[in-house]
C-alpha positions in Angstrom: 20.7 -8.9 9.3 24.1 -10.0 7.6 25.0 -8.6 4.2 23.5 -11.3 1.5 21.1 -12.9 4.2 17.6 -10.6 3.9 14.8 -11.2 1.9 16.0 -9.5 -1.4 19.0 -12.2 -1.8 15.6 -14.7 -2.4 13.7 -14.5 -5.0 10.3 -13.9 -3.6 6.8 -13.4 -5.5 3.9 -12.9 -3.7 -0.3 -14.0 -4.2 -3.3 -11.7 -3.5 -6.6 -13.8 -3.5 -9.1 -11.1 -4.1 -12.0 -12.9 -5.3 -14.6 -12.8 -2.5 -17.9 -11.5 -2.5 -17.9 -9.5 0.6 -21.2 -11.2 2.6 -20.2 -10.3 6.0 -20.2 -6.5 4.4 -23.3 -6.1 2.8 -24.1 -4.1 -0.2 -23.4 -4.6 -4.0 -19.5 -4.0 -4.2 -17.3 -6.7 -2.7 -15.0 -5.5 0.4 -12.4 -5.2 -2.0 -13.2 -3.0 -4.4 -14.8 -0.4 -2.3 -13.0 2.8 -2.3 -11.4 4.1 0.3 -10.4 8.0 0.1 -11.2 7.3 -3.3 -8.8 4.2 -3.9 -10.3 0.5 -3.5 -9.2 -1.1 -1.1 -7.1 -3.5 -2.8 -5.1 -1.3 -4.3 -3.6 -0.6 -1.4 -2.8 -3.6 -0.5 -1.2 -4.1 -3.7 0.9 -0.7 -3.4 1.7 -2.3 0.1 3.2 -5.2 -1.6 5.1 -3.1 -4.5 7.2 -0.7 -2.5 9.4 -3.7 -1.1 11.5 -4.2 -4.3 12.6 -7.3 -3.7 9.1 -8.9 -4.8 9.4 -9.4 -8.1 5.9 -10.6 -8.7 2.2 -10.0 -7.2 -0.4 -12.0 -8.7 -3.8 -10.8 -8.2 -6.5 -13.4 -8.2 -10.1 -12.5 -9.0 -13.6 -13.8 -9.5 -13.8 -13.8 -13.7 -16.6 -11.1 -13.7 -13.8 -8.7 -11.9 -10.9 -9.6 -14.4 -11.3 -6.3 -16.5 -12.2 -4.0 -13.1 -9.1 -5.1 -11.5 -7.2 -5.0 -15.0 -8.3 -1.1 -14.8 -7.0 -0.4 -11.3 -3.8 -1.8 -12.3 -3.4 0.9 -15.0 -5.5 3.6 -13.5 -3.2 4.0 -10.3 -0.1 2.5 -12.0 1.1 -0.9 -10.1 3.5 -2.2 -11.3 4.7 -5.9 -11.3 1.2 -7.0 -11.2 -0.4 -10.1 -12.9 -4.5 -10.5 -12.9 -5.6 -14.2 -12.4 -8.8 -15.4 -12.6 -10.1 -16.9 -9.1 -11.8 -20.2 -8.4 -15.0 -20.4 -6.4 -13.2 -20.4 -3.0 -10.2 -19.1 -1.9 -8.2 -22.4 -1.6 -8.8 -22.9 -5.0 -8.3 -19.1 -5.9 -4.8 -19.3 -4.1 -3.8 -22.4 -6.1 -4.8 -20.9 -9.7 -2.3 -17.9 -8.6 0.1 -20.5 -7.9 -0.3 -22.2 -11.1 1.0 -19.1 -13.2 4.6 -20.1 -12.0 4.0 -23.4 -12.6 1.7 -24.2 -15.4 0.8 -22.6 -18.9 -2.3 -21.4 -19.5 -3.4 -19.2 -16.0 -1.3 -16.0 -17.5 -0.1 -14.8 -20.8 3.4 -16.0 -20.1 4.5 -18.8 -17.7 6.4 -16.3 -14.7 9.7 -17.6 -13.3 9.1 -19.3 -10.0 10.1 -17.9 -6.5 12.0 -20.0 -4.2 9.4 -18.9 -1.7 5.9 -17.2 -2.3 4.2 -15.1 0.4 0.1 -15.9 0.6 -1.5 -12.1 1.8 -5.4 -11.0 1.9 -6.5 -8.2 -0.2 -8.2 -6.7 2.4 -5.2 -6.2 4.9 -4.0 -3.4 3.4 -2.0 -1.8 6.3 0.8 -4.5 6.2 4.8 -3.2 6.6 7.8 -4.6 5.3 9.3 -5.3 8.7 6.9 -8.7 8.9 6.7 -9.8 5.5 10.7 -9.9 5.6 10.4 -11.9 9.0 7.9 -14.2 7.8 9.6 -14.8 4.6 13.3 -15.0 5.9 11.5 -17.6 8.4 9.4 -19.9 5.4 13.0 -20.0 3.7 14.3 -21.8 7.0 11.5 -23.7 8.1 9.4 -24.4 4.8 6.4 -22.3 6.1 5.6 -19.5 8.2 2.7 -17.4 9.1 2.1 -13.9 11.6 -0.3 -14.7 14.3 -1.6 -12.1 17.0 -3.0 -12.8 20.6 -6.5 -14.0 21.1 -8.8 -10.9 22.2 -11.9 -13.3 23.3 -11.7 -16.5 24.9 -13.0 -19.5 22.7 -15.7 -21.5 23.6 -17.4 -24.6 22.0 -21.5 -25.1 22.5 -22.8 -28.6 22.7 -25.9 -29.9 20.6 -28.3 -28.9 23.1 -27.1 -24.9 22.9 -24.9 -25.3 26.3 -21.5 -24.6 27.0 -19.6 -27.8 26.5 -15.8 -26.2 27.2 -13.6 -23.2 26.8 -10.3 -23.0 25.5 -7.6 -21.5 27.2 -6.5 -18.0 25.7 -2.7 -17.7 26.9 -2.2 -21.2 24.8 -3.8 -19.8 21.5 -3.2 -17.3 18.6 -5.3 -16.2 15.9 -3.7 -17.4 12.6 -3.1 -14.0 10.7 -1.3 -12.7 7.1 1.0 -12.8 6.1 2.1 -16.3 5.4 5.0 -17.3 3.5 6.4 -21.0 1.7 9.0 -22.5 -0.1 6.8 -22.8 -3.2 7.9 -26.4 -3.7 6.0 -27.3 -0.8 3.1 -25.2 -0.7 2.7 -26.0 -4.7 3.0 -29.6 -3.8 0.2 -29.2 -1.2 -1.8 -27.6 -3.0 -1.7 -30.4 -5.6 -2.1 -33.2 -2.9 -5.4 -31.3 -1.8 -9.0 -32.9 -1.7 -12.0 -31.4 -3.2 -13.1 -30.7 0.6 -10.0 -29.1 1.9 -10.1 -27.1 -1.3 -13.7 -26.2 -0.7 -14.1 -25.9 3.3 -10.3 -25.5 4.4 -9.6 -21.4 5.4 -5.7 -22.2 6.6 -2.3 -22.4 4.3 -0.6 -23.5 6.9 -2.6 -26.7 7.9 -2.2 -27.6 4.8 1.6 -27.8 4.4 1.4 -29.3 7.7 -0.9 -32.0 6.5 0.6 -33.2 2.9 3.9 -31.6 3.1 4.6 -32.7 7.1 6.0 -29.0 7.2 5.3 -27.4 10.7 5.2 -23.7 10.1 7.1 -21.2 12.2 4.8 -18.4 14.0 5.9 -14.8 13.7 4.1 -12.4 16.3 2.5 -9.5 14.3 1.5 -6.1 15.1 -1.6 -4.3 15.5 -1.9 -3.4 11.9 -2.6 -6.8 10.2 -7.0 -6.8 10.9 -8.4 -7.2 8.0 -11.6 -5.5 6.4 -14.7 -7.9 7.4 -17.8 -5.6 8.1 -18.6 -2.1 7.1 -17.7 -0.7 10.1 -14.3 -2.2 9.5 -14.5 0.4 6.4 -14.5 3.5 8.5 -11.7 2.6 10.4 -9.8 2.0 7.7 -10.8 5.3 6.2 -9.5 7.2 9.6 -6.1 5.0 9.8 -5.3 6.1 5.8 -6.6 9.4 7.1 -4.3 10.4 9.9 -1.4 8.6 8.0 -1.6 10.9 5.4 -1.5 14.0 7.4 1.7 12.6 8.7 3.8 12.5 5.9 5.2 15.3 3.8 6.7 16.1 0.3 9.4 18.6 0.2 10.0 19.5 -3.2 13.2 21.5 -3.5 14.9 23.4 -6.6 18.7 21.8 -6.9 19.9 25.5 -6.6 22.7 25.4 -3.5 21.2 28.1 -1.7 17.3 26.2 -2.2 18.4 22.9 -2.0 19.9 23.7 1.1 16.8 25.3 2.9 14.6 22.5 1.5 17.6 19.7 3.4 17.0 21.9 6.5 13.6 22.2 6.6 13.5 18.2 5.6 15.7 17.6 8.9 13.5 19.8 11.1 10.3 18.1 10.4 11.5 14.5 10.3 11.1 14.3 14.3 7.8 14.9 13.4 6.4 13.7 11.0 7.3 11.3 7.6 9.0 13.2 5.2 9.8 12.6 1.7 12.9 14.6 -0.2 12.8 15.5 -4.0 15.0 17.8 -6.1 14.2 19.1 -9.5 16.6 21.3 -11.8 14.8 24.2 -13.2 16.0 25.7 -16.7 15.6 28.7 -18.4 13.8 27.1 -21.1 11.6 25.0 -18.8 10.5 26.6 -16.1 8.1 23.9 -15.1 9.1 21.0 -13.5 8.0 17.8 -14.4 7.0 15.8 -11.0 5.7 12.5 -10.3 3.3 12.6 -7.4 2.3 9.2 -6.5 -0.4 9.3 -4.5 0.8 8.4 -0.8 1.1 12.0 0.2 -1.4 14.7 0.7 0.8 17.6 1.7 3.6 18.8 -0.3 5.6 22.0 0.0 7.4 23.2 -3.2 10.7 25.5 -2.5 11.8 28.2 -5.0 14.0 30.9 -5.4 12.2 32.8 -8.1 10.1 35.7 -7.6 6.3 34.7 -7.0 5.2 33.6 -9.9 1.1 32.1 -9.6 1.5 30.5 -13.4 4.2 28.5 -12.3 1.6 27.6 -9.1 -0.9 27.1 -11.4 1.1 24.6 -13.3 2.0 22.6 -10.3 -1.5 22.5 -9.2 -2.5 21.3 -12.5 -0.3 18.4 -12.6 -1.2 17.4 -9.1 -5.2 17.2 -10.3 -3.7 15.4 -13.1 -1.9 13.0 -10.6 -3.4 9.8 -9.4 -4.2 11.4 -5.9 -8.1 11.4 -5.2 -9.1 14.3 -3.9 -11.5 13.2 -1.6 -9.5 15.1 1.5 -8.1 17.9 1.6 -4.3 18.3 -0.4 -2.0 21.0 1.3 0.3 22.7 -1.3 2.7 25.7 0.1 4.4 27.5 -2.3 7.5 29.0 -0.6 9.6 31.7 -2.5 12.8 32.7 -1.6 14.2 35.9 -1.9 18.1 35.0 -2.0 19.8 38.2 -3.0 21.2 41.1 -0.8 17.8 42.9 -2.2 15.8 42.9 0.9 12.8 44.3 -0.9 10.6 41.5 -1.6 7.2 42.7 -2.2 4.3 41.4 -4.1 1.6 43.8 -5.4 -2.0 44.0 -4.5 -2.6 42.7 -8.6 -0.7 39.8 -8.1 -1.8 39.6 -4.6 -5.6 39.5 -5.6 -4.9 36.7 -8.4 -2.9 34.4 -5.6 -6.5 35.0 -3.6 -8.8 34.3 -6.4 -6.6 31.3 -7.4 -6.3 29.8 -4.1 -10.5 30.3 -4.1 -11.1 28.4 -7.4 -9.0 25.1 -6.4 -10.3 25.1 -3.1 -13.6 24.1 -4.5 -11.7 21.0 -5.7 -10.5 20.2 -2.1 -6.4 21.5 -3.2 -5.8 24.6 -0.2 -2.7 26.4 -1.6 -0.8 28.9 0.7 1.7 30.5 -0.7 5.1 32.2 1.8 7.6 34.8 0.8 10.8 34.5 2.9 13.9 36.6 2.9 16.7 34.2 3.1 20.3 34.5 4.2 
C-alpha cells in the first residue's frame, strides 16, 4: 500500500451496537457482557478496535439499563477512545443513535468530529484483525460501502406453506454477509435518515440499506475464519479456548536497559519469535528505585523479567504484586520467570538454602492465586 494511501490517512471512527439481549443464549446476562477468562466479551471487541490507531473514535451503543455497566468496563480495563451511547430497541435503530453522536447534539456529552468513513462491527465478534478492517475501509472510501462476507457452509433452502421443499439456492453463488462493514458516513447517515419504521424495525443488513436509499452497491471483501460471532452458549466455549490458546502464544520479555541485559533479553526476543508472539520492553533500573514501574495490559499471560542483579525475591515480590494489581484476570494460569544474570568474571553464583526456602514458600503462596513464578540463575558471558 503506497505511502499516504492506507486507512490512517482517513479519518475513520467506528460503531459497536451492543444492545441485544442475548435470546439465542439463554440465561440472565446478555451475550455481551458475559465474561470470558474473566473479561466480557465486549471488551474485547472494543480492545480489538483500539489497538488500530488510526480509529479515532469507537462508540459503544447499549440498551439504557446497561449505560452505567458498560461505563464501568470502560474504566475498569482502561479503553480508551470510547464513547457509551444509549441503544434503541433494535439494532438498526441502535446503529443510527451511534451515528447521530457525529451528527447531532444531544446523543453524547459533546458533538464528536465526523469520520469521512465509519466502520459498523458486532460486539460479539471479538476476534477481528486489522488486516480486514483496513481492506474494508480502504474499499467503503472507493466504493461508498463495503462489507466482509465468508462462503456459505450449508446450502439454503426455502419451505412452502404446506412444510415442503419449494427450492434451494445454489451455494457457489452466495455468501453469508459478515462484519465488518464500512461507509462513507455521508451515505450511510443519509440512509439511515431515509429509513422507514419497518426497515428500522425488521431490516438485519447495512448494506441493503445503502443500496436501497443511497443506490450505493457495496464492494465484498472475503474474510477469514475468525469473524463468527457469539450466538449460543456453546459459541462461549469456543471462544473461551480461541482467547485460551492465543494467550499461551504470546510472550512478554521484560528486559533491564543494561547493555549486557538488554542484549540477552534482544536475543532471547529473536529466538522465540519463530515461535511464538513476542512482545519487547525495556525499563532502566536506579539506585534509588529499584522497582520498576510496568504497565501490563492484559493481552499476555506469560512474561519473563531479565535482570542482572543478584536474586533478590522482594524485588519478585514487587513485580508480582503489580501484576495482581494489573487488569489481567487471573482466571488461567500467569507464567512469570524471573531470570538473574550473573554478569561478572565471578563465576560463583549461588543462592542459599534461606533464600532458597523463601523463593519456595513464595512461589507456594501466589500459586494459590493462579501466578506460577519460576525463578533461573544463569552465568552469562
Amino acid at each position: 500500500m503506497e505511502a499516504g494511501m492506507g486507512p490512517a490517512a482517513v479519518p475513520v471512527a467506528a460503531v459497536l451496537p451492543a444492545g441485544g439481549s442475548g435470546e439465542r443464549l439463554g440465561g440472565a446476562t446478555p451475550k455481551q457482557f458475559c465474561a470470558l477468562q474473566g473479561r466480557p466479551l465486549v471488551s474485547y471487541a472494543v480492545r480489538a478496535l483500539e489497538r488500530i490507531n488510526w480509529i479515532s473514535d469507537i462508540i459503544v451503543v447499549v440498551s439504557p439499563e446497561n449505560i452505567e455497566t458498560m461505563k464501568s468496563i470502560v474504566e475498569k480495563y482502561g479503553h480508551k477512545r470510547v464513547t457509551v451511547v444509549k441503544g434503541g430497541i433494535t439494532r438498526h435503530r441502535s446503529i443510527f443513535n451511534g451515528l447521530k453522536v457525529f451528527a447531532e447534539t444531544g446523543f453524547s456529552n459533546q458533538l464528536l468530529q465526523k469520520p469521512e468513513v465509519v466502520i459498523i462491527h458486532d460486539a460479539v465478534r471479538p476476534f477481528v484483525e486489522e488486516d480486514i478492517i483496513s481492506k474494508v475501509v480502504m474499499a467503503a472510501k472507493e466504493h461508498g460501502a463495503a462489507g466482509a462476507i465468508r462462503p456459505l457452509v450449508s446450502t439454503v433452502i426455502a419451505s412452502a406453506p404446506d412444510g415442503f421443499l419449494d427450492h434451494s439456492l445454489e451455494r457457489a453463488r452466495y455468501r453469508a454477509s459478515e462484519m465488518p462493514q464500512a461507509f462513507l458516513f455521508d451515505i450511510i447517515y443519509q440512509a439511515y435518515q431515509q429509513c422507514t419504521d419497518y426497515d428500522l424495525d425488521y431490516g438485519t443488513e447495512c448494506l441493503h440499506l445503502a443500496l436501497k436509499y443511497c443506490k450505493t452497491n457495496a464492494k465484498l471483501i472475503e474474510g477469514t475464519a475468525d469473524l463468527w460471532k457469539v450466538t449460543y452458549r456453546r459459541d462461549l466455549y469456543a471462544a473461551e479456548s480461541i482467547i485460551k490458546d492465543s494467550l499461551s502464544q504470546q510472550v512478554c520479555v521484560i528486559a533491564d536497559a543494561k547493555e549486557a541485559v538488554a542484549q540477552v533479553g534482544f536475543l532471547l526476543c529473536e529466538s522465540l519469535k519463530s515461535q511464538i508472539k513476542v512482545e519487547a520492553m525495556s525499563i532502566s533500573l536506579s539506585k534509588n528505585d529499584s522497582h520498576p514501574q510496568i504497565n501490563f495490559s492484559g493481552e499476555c499471560y506469560n512474561f519473563i523479567y531479565i535482570s542482572d542483579k543478584r536474586y533478590d525475591i522482594g524485588e519478585t515480590r514487587q513485580l508480582v504484586d503489580m501484576l495482581e494489581k494489573s487488569n489481567i484476570p487471573l482466571l488461567y494460569p500467569v507464567v512469570f520467570i524471573s531470570v538473574h544474570l550473573n554478569i561478572s568474571e565471578n563465576i560463583s553464583f549461588n543462592i542459599g538454602m534461606e533464600e532458597l526456602s523463601g523463593i519456595k514458600k513464595f512461589a507456594r503462596e501466589v500459586k494459590k492465586k493462579n501466578i506460577l513464578v519460576y525463578g533461573l540463575l544463569i552465568q552469562y558471558k
